[in-house]
Backbone bond lengths (Angstrom), bond angles and torsions (degrees), N, CA, C in turn:
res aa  C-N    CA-C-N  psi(-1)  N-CA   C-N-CA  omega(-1)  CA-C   N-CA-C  phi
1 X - - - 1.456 - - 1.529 109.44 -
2 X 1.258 110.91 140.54 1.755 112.68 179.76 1.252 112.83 -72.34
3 X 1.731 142.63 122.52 0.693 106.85 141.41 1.217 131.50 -136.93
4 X 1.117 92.61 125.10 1.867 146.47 155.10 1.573 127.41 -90.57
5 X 1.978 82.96 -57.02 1.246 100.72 -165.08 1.518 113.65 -119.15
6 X 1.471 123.10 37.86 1.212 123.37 170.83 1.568 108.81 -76.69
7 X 1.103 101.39 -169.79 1.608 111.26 178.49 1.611 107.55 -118.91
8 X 1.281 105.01 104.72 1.905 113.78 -155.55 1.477 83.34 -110.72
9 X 1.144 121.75 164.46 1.508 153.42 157.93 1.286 123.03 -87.84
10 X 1.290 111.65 -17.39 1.695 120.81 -167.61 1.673 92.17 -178.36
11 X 1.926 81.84 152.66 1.987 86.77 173.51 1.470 93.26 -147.53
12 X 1.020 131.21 141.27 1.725 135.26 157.46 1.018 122.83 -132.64
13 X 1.577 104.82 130.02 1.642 119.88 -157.67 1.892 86.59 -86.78
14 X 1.508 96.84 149.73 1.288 90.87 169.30 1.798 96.53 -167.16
15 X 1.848 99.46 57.33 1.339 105.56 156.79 0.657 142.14 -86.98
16 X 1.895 142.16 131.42 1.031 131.38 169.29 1.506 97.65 116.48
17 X 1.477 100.37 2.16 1.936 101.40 -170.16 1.869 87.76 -123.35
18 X 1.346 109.38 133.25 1.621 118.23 -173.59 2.223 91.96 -97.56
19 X 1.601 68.10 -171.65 1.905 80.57 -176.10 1.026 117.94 -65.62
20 X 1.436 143.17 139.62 1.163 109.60 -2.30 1.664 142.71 -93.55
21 X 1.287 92.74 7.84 1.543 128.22 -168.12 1.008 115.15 -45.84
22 X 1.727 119.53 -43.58 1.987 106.25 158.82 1.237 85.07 -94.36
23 X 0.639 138.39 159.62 1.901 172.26 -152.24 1.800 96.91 78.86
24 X 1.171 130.62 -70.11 1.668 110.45 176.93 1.859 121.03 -58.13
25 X 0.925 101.39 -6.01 1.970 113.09 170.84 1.313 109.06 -91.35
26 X 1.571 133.15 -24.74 1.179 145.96 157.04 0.786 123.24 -50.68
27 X 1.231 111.65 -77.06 2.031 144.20 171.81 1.613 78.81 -30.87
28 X 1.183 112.37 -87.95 2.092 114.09 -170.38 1.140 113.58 -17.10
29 X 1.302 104.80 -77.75 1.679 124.71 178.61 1.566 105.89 -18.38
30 X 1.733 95.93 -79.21 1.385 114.21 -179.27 1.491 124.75 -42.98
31 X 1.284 115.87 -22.07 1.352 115.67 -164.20 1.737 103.30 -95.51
32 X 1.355 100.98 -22.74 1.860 117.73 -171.97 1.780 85.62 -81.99
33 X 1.743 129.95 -41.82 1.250 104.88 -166.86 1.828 125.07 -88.03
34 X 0.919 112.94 -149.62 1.825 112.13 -179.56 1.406 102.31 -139.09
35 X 1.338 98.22 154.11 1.490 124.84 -137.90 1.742 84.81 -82.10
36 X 1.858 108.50 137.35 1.049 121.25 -136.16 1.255 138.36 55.51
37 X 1.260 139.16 45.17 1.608 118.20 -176.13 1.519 73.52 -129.28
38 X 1.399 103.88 169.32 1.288 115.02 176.72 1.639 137.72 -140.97
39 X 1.165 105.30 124.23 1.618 133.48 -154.66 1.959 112.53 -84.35
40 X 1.565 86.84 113.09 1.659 84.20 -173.47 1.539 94.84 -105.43
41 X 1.629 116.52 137.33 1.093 127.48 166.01 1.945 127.77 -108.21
42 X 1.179 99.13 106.33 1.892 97.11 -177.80 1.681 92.91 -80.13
43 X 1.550 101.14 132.61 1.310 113.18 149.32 1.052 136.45 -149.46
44 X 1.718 136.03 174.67 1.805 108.94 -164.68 1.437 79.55 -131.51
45 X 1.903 132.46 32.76 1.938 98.78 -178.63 1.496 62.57 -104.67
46 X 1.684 108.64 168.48 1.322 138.38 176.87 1.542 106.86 -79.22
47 X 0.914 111.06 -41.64 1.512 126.68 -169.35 1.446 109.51 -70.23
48 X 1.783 96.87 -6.24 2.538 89.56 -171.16 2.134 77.11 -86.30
49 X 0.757 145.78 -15.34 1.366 136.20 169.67 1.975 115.77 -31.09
50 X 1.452 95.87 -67.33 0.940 101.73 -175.67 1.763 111.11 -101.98
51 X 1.084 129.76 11.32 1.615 151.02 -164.06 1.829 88.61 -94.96
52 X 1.466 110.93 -57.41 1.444 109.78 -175.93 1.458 109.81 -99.47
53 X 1.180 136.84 19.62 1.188 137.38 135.59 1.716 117.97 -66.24
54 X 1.052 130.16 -51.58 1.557 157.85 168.16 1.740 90.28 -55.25
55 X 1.463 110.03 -57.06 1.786 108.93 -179.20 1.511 105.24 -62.76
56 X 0.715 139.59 12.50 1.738 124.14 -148.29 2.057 95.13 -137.48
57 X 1.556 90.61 -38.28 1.394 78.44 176.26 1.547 121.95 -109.44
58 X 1.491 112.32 -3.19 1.644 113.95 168.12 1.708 95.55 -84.42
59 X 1.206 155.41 -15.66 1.214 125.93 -159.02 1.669 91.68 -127.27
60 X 1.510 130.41 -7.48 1.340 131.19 -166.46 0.963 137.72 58.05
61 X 1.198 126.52 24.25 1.539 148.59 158.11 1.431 112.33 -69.89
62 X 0.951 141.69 151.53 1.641 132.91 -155.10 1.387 86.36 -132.21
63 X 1.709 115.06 150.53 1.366 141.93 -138.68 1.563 81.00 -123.98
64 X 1.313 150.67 94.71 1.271 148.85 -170.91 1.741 122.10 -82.44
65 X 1.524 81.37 -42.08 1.768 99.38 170.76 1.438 97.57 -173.43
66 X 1.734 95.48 152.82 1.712 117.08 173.62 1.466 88.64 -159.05
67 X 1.541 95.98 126.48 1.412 132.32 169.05 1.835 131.84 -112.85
68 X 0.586 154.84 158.09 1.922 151.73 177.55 1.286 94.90 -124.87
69 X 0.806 105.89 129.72 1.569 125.03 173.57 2.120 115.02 -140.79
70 X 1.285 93.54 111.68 1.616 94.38 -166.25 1.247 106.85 39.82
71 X 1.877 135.50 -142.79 0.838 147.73 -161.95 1.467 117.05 -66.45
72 X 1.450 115.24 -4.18 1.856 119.70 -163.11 1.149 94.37 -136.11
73 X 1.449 87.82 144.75 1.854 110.88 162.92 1.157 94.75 -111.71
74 X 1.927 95.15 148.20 1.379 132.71 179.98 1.518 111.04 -123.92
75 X 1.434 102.55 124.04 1.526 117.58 -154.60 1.995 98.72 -117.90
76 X 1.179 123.42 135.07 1.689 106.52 163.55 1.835 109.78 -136.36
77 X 1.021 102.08 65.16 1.737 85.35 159.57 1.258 133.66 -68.99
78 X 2.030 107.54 157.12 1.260 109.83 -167.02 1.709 98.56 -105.92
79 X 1.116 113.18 144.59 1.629 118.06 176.26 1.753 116.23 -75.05
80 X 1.633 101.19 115.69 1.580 91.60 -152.27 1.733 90.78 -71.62
């Protein structure tokens, strides 16, 4: 599934900010939404690739899609 073009509930940009900075802007997000809705994250460090892979399975929130697109990664977890 693209995502770009899912149907998210929330999105937070968090370019230009390295680790751990989206993964604790996430964690937030996630904690303000309800279980299932789903959270798109833009980011440009290389490293939130595998940062929310590692996020996805210590906290159990499921990693739905991650894409690269030019200079940014696109992240979507679901709120378990």
């Amino acid at each position: 599934m693209d995502a770009l073009t899912m149907d998210v509930q929330r999105e937070i940009d968090t370019r230009g900010l390295n680790c751990p900075l989206p993964i604790l802007k996430a964690k937030k997000a996630l904690a303000e939404m309800l279980s299932g809705d789903l959270l798109r994250i833009v980011a440009t460090d290389p490293g939130s690739m595998r940062d929310f892979q590692a996020f996805a399975r210590q906290t159990g929130n499921e990693l739905v899609a991650q894409q690269s697109q030019a200079d940014e990664f696109i992240h979507v977890l679901r709120r378990r």
